[in-house]
SEMAR-948348 format. One record per residue (C-alpha): x, y, z; residue in three letters; residue number from 1. Coordinates in nm, 3 decimals. Example, Ala and Ser with C-alpha at 12.3 -4.5 7.8 and 13.67 -1.06 7.14 Angstrom:
+---------+---------+---------+---------+-----+
!       x !       y !       z ! residuo ! num !
+---------+---------+---------+---------+-----+
!   1.230 !  -0.450 !   0.780 !     Ala !   1 !
!   1.367 !  -0.106 !   0.714 !     Ser !   2 !
+---------+---------+---------+---------+-----+
This chain:
+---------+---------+---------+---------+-----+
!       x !       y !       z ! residuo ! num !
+---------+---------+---------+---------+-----+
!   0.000 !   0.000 !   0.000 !     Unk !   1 !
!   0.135 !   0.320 !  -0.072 !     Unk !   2 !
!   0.229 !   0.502 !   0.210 !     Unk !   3 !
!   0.035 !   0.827 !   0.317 !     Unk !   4 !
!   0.132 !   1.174 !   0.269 !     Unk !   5 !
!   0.132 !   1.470 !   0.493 !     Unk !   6 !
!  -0.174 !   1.574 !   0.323 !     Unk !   7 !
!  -0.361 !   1.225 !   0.321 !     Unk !   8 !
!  -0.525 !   1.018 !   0.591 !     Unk !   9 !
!  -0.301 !   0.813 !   0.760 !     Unk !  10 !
!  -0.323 !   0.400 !   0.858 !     Unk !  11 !
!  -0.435 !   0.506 !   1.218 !     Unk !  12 !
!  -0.600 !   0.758 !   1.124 !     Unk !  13 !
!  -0.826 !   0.573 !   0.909 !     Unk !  14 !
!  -0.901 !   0.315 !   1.143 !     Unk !  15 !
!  -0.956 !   0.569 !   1.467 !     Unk !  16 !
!  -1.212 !   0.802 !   1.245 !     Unk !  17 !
!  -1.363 !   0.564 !   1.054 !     Unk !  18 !
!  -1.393 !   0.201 !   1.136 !     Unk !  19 !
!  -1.332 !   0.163 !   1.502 !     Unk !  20 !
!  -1.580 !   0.381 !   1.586 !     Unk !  21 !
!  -1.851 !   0.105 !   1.359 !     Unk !  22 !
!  -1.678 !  -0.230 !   1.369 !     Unk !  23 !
!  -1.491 !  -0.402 !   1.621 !     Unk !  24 !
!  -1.223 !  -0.626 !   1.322 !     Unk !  25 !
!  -1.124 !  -0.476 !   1.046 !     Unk !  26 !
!  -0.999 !  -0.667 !   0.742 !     Unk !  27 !
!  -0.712 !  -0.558 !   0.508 !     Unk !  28 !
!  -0.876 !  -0.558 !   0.199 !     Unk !  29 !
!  -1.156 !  -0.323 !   0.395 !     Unk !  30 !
!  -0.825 !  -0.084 !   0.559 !     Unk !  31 !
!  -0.658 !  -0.087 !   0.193 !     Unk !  32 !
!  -0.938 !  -0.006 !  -0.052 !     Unk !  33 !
!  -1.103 !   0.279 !   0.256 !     Unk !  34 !
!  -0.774 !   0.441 !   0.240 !     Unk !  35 !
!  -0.789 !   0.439 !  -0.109 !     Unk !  36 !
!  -1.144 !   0.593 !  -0.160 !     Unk !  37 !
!  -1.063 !   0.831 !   0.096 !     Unk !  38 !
!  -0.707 !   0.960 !  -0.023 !     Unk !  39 !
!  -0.911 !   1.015 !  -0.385 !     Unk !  40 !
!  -0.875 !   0.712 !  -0.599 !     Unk !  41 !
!  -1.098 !   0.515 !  -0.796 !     Unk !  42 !
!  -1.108 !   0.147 !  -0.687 !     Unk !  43 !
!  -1.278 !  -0.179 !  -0.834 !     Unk !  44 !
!  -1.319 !  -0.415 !  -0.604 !     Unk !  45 !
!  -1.418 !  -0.779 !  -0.684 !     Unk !  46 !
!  -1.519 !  -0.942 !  -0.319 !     Unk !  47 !
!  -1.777 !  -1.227 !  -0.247 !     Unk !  48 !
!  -2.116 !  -1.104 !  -0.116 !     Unk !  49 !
!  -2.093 !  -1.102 !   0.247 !     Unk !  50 !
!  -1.743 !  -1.066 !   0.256 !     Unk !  51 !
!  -1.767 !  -0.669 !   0.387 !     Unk !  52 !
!  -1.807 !  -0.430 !   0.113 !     Unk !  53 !
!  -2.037 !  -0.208 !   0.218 !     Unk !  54 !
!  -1.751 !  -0.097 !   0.511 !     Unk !  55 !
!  -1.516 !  -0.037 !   0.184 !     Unk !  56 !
!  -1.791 !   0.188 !  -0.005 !     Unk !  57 !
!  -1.908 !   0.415 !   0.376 !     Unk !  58 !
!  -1.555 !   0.461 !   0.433 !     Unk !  59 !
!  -1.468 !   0.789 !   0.290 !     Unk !  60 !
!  -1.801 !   0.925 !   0.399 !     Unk !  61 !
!  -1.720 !   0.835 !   0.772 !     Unk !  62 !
!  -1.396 !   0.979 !   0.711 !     Unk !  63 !
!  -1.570 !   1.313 !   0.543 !     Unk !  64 !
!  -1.827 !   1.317 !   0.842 !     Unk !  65 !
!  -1.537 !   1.312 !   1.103 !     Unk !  66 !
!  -1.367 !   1.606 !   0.950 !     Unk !  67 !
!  -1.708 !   1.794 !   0.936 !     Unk !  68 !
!  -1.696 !   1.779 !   0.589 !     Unk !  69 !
!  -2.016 !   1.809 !   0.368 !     Unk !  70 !
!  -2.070 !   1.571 !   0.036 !     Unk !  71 !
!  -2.313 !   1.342 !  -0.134 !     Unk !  72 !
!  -2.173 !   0.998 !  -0.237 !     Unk !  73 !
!  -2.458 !   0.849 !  -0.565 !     Unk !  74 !
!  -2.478 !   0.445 !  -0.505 !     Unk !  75 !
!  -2.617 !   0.279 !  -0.768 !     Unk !  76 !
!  -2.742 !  -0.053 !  -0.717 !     Unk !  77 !
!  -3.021 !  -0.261 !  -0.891 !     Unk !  78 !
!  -3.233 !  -0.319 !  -0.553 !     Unk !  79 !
!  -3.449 !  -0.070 !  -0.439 !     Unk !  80 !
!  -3.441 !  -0.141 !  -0.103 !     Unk !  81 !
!  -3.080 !  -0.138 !  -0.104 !     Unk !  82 !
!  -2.790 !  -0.024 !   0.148 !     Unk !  83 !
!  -2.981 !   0.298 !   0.218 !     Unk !  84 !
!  -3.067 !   0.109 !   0.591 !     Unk !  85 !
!  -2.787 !   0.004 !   0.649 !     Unk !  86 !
!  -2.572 !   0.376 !   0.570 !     Unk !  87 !
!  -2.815 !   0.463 !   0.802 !     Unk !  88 !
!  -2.702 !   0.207 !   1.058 !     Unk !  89 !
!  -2.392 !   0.345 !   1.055 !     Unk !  90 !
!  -2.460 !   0.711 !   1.099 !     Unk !  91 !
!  -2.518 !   0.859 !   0.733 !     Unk !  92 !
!  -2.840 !   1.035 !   0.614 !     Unk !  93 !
!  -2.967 !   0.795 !   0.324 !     Unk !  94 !
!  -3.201 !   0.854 !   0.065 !     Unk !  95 !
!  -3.359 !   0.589 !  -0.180 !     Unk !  96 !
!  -3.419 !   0.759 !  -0.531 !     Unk !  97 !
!  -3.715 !   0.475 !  -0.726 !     Unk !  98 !
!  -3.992 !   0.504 !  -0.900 !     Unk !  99 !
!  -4.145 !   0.379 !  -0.607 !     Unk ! 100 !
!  -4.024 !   0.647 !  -0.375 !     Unk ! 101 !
!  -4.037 !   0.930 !  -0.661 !     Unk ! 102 !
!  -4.379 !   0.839 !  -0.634 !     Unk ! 103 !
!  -4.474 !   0.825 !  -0.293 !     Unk ! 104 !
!  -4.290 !   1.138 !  -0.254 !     Unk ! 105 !
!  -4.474 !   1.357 !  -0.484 !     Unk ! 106 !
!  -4.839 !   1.205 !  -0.324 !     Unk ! 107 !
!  -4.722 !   1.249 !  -0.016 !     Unk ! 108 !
!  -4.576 !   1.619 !  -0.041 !     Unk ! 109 !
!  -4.621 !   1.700 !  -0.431 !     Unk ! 110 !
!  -4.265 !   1.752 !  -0.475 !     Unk ! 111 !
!  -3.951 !   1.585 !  -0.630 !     Unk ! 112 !
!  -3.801 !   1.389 !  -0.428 !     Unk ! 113 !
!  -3.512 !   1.498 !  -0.653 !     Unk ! 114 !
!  -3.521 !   1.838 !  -0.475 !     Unk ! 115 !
!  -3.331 !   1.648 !  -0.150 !     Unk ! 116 !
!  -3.025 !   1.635 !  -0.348 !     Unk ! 117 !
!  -3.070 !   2.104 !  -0.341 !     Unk ! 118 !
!  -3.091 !   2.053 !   0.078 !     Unk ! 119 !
!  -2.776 !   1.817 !   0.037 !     Unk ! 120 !
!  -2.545 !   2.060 !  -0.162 !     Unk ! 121 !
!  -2.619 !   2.357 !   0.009 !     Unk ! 122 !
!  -2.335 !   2.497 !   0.231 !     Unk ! 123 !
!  -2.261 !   2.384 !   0.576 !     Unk ! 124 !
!  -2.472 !   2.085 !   0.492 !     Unk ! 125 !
!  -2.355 !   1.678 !   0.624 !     Unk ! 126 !
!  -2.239 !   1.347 !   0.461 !     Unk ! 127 !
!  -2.511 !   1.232 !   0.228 !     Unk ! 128 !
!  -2.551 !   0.878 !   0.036 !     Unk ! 129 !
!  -2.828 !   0.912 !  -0.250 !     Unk ! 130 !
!  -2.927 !   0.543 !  -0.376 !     Unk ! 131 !
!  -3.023 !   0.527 !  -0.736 !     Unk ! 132 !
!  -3.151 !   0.233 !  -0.941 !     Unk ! 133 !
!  -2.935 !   0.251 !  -1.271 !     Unk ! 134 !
!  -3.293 !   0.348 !  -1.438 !     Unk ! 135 !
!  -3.304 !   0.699 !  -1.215 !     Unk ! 136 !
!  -2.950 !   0.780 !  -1.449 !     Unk ! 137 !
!  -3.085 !   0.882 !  -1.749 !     Unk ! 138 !
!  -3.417 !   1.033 !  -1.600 !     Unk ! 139 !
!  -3.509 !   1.399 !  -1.661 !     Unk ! 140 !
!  -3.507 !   1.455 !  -1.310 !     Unk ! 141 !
!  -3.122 !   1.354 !  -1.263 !     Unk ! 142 !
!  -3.020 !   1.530 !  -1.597 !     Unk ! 143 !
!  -3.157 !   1.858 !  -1.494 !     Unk ! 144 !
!  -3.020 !   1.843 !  -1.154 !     Unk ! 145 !
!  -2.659 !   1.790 !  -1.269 !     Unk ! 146 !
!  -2.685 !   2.182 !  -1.474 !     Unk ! 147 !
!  -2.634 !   2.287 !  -1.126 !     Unk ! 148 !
!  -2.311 !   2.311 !  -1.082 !     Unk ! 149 !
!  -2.315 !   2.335 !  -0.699 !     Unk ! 150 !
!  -2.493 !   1.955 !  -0.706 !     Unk ! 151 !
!  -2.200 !   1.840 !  -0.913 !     Unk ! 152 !
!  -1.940 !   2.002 !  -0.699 !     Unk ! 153 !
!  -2.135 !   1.816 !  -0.397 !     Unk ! 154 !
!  -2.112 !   1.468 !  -0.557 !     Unk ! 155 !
!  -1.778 !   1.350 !  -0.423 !     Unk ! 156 !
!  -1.845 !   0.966 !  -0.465 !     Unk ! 157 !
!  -2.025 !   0.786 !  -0.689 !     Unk ! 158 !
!  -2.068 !   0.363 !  -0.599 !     Unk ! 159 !
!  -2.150 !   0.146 !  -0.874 !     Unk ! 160 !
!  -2.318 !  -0.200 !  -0.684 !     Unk ! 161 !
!  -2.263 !  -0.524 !  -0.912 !     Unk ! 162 !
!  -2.075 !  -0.340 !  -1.216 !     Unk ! 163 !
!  -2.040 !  -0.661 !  -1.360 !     Unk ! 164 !
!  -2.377 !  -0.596 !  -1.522 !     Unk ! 165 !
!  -2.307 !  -0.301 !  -1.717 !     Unk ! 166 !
!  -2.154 !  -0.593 !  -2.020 !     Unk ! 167 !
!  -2.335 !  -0.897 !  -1.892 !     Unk ! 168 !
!  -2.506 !  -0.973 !  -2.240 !     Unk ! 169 !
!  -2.834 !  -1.124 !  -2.192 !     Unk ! 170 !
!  -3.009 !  -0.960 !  -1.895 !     Unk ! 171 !
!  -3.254 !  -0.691 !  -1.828 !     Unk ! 172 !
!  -2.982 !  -0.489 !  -1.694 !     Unk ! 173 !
!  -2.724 !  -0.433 !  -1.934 !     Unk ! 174 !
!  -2.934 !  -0.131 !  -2.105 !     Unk ! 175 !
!  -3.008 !   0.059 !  -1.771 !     Unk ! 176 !
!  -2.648 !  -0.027 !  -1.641 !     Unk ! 177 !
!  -2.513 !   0.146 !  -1.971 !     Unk ! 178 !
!  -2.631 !   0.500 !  -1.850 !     Unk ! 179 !
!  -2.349 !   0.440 !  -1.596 !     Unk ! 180 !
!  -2.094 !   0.532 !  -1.905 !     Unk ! 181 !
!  -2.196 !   0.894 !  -1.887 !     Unk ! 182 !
!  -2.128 !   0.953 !  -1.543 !     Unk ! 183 !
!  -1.796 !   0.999 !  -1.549 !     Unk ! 184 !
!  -1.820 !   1.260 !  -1.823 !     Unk ! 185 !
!  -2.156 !   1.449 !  -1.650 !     Unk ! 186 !
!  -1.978 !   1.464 !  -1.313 !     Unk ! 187 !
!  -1.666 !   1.674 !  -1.195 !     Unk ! 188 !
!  -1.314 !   1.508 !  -1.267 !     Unk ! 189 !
!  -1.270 !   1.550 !  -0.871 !     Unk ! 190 !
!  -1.526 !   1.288 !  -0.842 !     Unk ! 191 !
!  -1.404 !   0.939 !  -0.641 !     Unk ! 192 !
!  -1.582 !   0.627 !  -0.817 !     Unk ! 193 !
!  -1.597 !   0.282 !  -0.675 !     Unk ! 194 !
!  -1.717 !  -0.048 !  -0.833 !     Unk ! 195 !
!  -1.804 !  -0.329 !  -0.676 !     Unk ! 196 !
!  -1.883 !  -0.710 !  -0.811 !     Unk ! 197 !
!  -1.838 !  -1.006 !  -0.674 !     Unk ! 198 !
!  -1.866 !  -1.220 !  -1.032 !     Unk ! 199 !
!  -1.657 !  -1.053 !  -1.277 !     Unk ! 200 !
!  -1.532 !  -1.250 !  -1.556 !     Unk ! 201 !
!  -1.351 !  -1.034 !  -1.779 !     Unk ! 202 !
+---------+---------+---------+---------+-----+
């Protein structure tokens, strides 16, 4: 592992700010890959399910949160129920972005529930995780949000849940999964991007 800079978290550091204050053993892996996400670079990360990813992917927005740092991290996974609990669990103000919940949302207060992501970039604001199915990418609602430059200055991570199916041939997900391609060119080059899989054969 490289070693840290003056500038950059250190070993200890990671693990006294971030992880012991959630988890009790920390694997390597976990350590490695945190440091990683936190110190700025992008990571893929092939792991079984189960195995303790979702420490990997909260890490840099512990580490963010203990520096009282503000910043939305997009996860994109195909469940809509999701990690967004479990973020939660450990501290992080979640959001679940579905039809479902777009829905609910607007019947419930006739507004976008697109319009959380304005609250989340707005100065002096906390750690934020925004779960999107892969469909939410390319909707009109995302598109328009990311013209606002302070949103895409506030999107500091963006997690990509079972990338393996943005070229598995043969499944209802490769087309959605695609709209992942145009993040990297829609968001700021400052952005941090993680993706996870545990079956990746190529």
């Amino acid at each position: 592992m490289t070693a840290a800079t003056a500038q950059e978290p250190s070993e200890s550091g990671c693990r006294i700010s971030c992880f012991s204050a959630v988890v009790t053993r920390i694997r390597d892996f976990q350590l490695d890959h945190g440091l990683d996400l936190i110190n700025g670079r992008d990571v893929f990360l092939v792991t079984a399910p189960g195995s303790g990813k979702t420490l990997v992917s909260i890490a840099p927005l512990l580490w963010a949160q203990s520096m009282k740092q503000s910043g939305i991290a997009i996860v994109v996974e195909p469940s809509k129920t999701g990690n967004s609990i479990v973020f939660a669990k450990y501290g992080i103000d979640a959001v679940a972005i579905n039809e479902n919940t777009l829905r609910e949302e607007f019947t419930r207060t006739k507004t976008s529930l697109f319009g959380r992501f304005k609250t989340t970039a707005s100065p002096g604001s906390d750690i934020h995780a925004v779960f999107m199915t892969p469909w939410m990418l390319n909707s009109d609602g995302f598109f328009k949000l990311l013209q606002n430059q302070d949103i895409k200055a506030a999107i500091r991570w963006c997690v990509i849940d079972e990338a393996h199916l943005v070229s598995e041939q043969g499944t209802v997900w490769r087309e959605p999964y695609n709209a992942i391609k145009l993040l990297r060119p829609r968001l700021l080059s400052s952005t941090t991007y993680l993706a996870i899989t545990g079956t990746c054969s190529q």
